[in-house]
C-alpha positions as CSV (number, residue, x, y, z in Angstrom):
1,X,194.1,-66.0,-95.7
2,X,197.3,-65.3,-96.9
3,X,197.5,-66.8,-100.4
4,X,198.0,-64.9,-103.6
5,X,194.9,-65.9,-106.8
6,X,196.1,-65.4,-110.5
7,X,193.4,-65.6,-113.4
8,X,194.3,-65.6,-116.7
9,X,197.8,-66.7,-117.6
10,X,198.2,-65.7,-121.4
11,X,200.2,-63.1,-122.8
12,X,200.0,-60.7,-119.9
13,X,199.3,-62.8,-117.1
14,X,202.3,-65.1,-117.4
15,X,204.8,-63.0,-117.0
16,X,202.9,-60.8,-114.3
17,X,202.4,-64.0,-112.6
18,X,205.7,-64.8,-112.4
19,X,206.9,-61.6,-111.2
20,X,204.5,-62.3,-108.1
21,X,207.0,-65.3,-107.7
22,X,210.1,-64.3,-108.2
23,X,209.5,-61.5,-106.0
24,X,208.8,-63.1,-103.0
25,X,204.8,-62.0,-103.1
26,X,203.0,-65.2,-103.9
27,X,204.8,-69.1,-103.8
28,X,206.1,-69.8,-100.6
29,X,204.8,-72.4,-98.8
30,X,202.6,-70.0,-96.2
31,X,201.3,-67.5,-99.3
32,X,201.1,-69.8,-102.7
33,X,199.9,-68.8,-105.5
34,X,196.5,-70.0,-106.7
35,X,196.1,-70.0,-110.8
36,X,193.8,-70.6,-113.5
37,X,193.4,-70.6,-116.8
38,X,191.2,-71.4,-120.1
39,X,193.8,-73.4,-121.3
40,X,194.8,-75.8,-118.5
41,X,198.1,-75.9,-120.1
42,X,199.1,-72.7,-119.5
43,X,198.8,-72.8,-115.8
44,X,200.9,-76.7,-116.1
45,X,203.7,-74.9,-117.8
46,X,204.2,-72.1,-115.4
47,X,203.7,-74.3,-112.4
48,X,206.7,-76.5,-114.2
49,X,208.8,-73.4,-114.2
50,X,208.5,-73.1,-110.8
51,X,209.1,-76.6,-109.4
52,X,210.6,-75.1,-106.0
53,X,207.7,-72.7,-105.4
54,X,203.8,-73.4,-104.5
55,X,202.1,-72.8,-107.4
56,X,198.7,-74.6,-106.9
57,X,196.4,-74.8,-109.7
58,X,192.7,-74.9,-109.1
59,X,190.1,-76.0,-111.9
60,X,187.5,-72.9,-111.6
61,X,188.3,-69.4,-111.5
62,X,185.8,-70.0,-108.4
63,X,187.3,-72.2,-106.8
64,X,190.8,-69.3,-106.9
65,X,188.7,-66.5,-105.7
66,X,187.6,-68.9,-102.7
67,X,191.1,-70.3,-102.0
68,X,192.7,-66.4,-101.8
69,X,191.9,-63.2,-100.3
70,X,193.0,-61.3,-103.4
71,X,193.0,-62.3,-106.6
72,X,194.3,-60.7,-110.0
73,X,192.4,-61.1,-113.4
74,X,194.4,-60.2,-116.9
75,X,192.4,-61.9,-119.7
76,X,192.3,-61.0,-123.3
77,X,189.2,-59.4,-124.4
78,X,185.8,-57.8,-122.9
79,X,184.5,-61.2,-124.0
80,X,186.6,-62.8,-121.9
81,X,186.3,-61.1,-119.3
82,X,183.0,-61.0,-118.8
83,X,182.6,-64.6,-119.7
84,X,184.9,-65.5,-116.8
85,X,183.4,-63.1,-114.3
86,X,179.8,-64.0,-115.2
87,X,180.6,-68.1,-116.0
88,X,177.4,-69.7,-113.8
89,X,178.8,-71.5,-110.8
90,X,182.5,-71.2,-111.5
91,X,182.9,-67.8,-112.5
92,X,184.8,-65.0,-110.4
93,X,181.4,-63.2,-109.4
94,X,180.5,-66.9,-107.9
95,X,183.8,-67.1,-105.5
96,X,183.1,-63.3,-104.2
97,X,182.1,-63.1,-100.5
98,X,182.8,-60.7,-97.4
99,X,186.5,-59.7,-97.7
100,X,187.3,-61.2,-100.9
101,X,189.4,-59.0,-103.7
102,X,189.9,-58.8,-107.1
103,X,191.7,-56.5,-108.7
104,X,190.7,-56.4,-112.7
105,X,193.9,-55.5,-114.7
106,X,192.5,-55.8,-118.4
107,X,191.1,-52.7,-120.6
108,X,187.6,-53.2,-120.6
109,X,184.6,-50.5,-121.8
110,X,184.4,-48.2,-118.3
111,X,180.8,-49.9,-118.3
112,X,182.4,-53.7,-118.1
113,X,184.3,-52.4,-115.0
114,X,181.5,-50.6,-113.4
115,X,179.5,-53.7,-113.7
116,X,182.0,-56.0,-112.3
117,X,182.7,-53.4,-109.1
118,X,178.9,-53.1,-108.5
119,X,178.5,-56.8,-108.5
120,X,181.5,-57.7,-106.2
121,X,180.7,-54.5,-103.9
122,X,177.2,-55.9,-103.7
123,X,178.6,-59.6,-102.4
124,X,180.5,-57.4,-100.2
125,X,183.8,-57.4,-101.6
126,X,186.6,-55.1,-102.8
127,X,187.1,-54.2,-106.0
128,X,190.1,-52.2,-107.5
129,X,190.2,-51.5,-111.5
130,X,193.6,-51.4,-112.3
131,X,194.6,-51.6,-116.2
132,X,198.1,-51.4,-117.3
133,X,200.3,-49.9,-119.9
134,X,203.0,-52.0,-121.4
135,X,203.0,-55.4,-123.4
136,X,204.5,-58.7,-123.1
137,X,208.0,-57.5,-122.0
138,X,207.5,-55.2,-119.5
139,X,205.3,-57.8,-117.7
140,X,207.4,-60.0,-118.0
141,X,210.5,-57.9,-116.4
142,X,208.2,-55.8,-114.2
143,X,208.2,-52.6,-115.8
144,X,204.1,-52.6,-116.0
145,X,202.6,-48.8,-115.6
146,X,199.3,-49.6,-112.9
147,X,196.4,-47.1,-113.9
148,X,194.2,-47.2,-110.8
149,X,190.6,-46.5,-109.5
150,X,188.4,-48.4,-107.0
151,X,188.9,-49.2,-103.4
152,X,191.8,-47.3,-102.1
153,X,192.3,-49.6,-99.3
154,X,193.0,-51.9,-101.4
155,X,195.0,-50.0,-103.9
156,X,197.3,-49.1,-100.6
157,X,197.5,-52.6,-99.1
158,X,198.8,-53.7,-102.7
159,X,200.4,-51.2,-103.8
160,X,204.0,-52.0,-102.0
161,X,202.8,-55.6,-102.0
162,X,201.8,-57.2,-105.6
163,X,201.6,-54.1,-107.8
164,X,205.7,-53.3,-107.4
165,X,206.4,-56.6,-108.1
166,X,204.5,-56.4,-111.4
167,X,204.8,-52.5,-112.2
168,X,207.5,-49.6,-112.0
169,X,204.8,-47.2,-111.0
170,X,201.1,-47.5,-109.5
171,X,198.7,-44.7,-110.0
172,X,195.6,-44.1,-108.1
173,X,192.6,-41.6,-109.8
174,X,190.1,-42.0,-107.2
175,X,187.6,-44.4,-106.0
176,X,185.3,-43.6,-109.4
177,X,185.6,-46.8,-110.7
178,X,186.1,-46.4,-114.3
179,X,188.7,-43.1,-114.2
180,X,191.7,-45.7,-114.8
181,X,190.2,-47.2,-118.1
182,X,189.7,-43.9,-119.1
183,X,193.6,-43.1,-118.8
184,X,194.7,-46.3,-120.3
185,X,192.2,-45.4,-123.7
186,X,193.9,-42.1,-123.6
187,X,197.6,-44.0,-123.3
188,X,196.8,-46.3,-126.2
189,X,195.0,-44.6,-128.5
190,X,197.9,-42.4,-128.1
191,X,200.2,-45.4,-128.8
192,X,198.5,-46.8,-131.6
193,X,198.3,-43.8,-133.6
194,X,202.3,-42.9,-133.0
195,X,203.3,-46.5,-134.3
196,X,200.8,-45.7,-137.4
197,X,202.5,-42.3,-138.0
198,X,205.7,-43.8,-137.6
199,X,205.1,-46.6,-140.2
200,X,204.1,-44.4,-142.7
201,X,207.1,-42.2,-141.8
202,X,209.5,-45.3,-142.4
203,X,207.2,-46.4,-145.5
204,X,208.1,-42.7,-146.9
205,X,211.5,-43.3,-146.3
206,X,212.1,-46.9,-148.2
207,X,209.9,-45.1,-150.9
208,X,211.8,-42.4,-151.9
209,X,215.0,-44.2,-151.6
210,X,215.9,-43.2,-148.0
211,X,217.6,-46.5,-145.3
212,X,215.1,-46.9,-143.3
213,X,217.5,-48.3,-140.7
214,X,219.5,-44.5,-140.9
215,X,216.0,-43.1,-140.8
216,X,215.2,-44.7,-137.1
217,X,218.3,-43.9,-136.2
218,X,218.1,-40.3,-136.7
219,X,214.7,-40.2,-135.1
220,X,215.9,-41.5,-132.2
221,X,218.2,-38.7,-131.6
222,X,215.8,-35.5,-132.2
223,X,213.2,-34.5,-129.7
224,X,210.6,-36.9,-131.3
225,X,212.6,-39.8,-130.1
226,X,210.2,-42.7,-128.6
227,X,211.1,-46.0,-126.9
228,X,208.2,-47.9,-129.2
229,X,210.3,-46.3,-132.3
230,X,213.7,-47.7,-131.2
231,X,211.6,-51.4,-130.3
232,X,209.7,-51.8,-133.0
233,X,211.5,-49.8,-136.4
234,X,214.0,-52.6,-136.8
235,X,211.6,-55.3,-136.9
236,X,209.4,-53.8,-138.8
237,X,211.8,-53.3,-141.8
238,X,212.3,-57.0,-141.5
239,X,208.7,-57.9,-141.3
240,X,209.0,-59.5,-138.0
241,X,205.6,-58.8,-135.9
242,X,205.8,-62.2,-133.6
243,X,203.0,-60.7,-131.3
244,X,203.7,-58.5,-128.0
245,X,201.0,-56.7,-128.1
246,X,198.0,-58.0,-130.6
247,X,196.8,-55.4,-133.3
248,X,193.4,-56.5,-132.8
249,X,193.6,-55.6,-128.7
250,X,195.3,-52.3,-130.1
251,X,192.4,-51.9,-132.2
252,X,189.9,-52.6,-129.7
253,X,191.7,-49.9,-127.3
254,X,191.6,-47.3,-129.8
255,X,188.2,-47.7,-130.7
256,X,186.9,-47.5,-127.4
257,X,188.8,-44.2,-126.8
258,X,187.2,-42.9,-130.4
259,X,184.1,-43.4,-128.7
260,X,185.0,-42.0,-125.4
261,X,185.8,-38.6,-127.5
262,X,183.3,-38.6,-128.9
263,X,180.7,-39.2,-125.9
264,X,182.9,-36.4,-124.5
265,X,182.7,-33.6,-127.4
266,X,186.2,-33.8,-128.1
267,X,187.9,-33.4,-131.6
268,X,189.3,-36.5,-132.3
269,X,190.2,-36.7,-135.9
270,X,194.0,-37.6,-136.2
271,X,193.7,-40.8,-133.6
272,X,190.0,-41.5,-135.3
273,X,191.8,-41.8,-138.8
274,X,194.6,-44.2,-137.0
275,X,191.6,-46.2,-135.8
276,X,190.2,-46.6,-139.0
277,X,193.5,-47.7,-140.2
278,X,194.2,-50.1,-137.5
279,X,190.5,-51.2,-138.1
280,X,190.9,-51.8,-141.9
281,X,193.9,-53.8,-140.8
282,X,192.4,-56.1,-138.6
283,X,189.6,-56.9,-140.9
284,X,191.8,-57.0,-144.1
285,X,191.4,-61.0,-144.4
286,X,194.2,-61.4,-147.1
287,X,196.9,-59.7,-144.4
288,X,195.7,-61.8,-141.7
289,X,197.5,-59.7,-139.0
290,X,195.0,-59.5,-136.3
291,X,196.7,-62.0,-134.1
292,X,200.3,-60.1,-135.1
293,X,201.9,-57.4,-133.5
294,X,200.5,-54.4,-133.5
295,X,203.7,-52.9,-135.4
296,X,202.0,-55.3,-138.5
297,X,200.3,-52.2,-138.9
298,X,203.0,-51.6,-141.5
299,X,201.9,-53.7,-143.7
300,X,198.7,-52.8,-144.2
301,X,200.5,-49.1,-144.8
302,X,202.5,-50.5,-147.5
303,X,199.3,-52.7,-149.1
304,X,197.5,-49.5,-149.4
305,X,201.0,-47.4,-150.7
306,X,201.0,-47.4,-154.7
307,X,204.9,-46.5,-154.5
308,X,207.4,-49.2,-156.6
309,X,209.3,-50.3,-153.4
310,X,205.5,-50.9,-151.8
311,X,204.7,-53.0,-154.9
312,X,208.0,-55.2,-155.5
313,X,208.5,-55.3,-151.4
């Protein structure tokens, strides 16, 4: 069984799923890929990009984990997630037999993907956890970071065959299902609190008179420089946080990793403060950025800033 499965085209998914094409992995006529979404749409439109390739859409996420011997899942949320893995009769869990795969690519709670492995080890299956770090762009050009932990047979037979297509680097921790979420919390809470210091470095700046545009500029040539500062300073001055990656998913990352530190003993308190500042965010219902980029995080820095160019801004 040669052909390629693809749950969840959103955000993520589309542009991972199109890598899979373009690269010669999944659409031919002998290996298609096999796609579904919750939005039927979704799955339509990227078929229609790909007139020329066999893109076959099923109706269940079943009915993908029958048709295909491995099958990638990207959704949104844990909700998500376990919604579609669990659904009754037409949920991944329900397509899982002897030598079926799925390899989880979301960041869950390392308790959502021990469940999952345990139930698709027990329908004897394979099951490889493999969240990654990067956003909409880097899916979408193949520049995804793998964080990996599960079946290493299965990590090794995709690794030069799905993961490259999709990533620029594939890491395995182990087969302790659970070790790569644990990296990817540690990567974004990282992340998240970076962009927070940042945005209150830039809200500094435009306070006391400084350009902020000089300001990213001059960052961006010491030893603090950071690809995330170059990508998202500039838009951030302009207020433009069309979604990449979601503050609330950044939220939900670094809240989980809060409470991985603390299940682990491990001071925590600069990242727990940026969590409590993304969280504020998130619920702030008069900002409404929950669905915007996670860079929106500047605005809640300037609502709560009681400088003049934070009031008049």
């Amino acid at each position: 069984m040669s052909a390629i499965g693809f749950i969840g085209i959103g955000i993520m998914g589309e542009g991972m799923a199109a890598r899979l094409i373009t690269e010669g992995i999944a659409g031919s006529e002998d290996k298609p890929l096999v796609i579904w979404n919750r939005s039927a749409e979704k799955c339509t439109a990227l078929a229609e990009k790909f007139p020329d390739k066999n893109v076959v859409v099923k109706g269940t996420a079943r009915e993908v984990v029958e048709a295909c011997a491995v099958t990638y899942s990207m959704l949104s949320t844990p909700e998500a997630s376990k919604a579609v893995f669990e659904m009754e009769g037409d949920g991944v869990l329900a397509g899982v037999s002897e030598g079926k795969s799925i390899v989880d690519c979301a960041t869950l709670a390392e308790v959502d993907m021990k469940r999952m492995n345990d139930a698709v080890v027990a329908k004897g299956g394979r099951f490889l956890e493999a969240p990654v770090s990067g956003s909409k762009a880097p899916a979408a050009t193949g520049a995804l970071i793998f964080l990996c932990a599960g079946s290493e047979d299965l990590f090794k037979e995709i690794e030069n065959n799905g993961l490259n297509a999709m990533g620029k680097a594939s890491h395995y921790f182990g087969s302790e299902v659970g070790r790569g979420t644990r990296a990817k919390l540690v990567v974004n809470s990282l992340m998240g609190t970076m962009l927070a210091a940042f945005g209150e470095a830039l809200a500094l700046s435009e306070s006391v008179g400084l350009d902020p545009n000089k300001m990213i500029e001059i960052i961006g040539q010491g030893a603090i420089q950071s690809p995330v500062y170059a990508l998202k300073g500039p838009k951030m001055i302009v207020k433009d946080h069309a979604p990449n990656f979601p503050l609330k998913h950044a939220h939900k990352d670094m809240a989980l990793a809060s409470e991985m530190a603390a299940r682990a003993k491990v001071e925590f308190s600069v990242m727990d403060r940026a969590e409590e500042l993304f969280r504020s965010a998130r619920e702030d219902t008069e900002l409404n950025v929950g669905d915007e980029d996670f860079s929106a995080i500047f605005e809640k820095i300037h609502k709560e800033s009681d400088s003049e160019f934070s009031k008049q801004r």
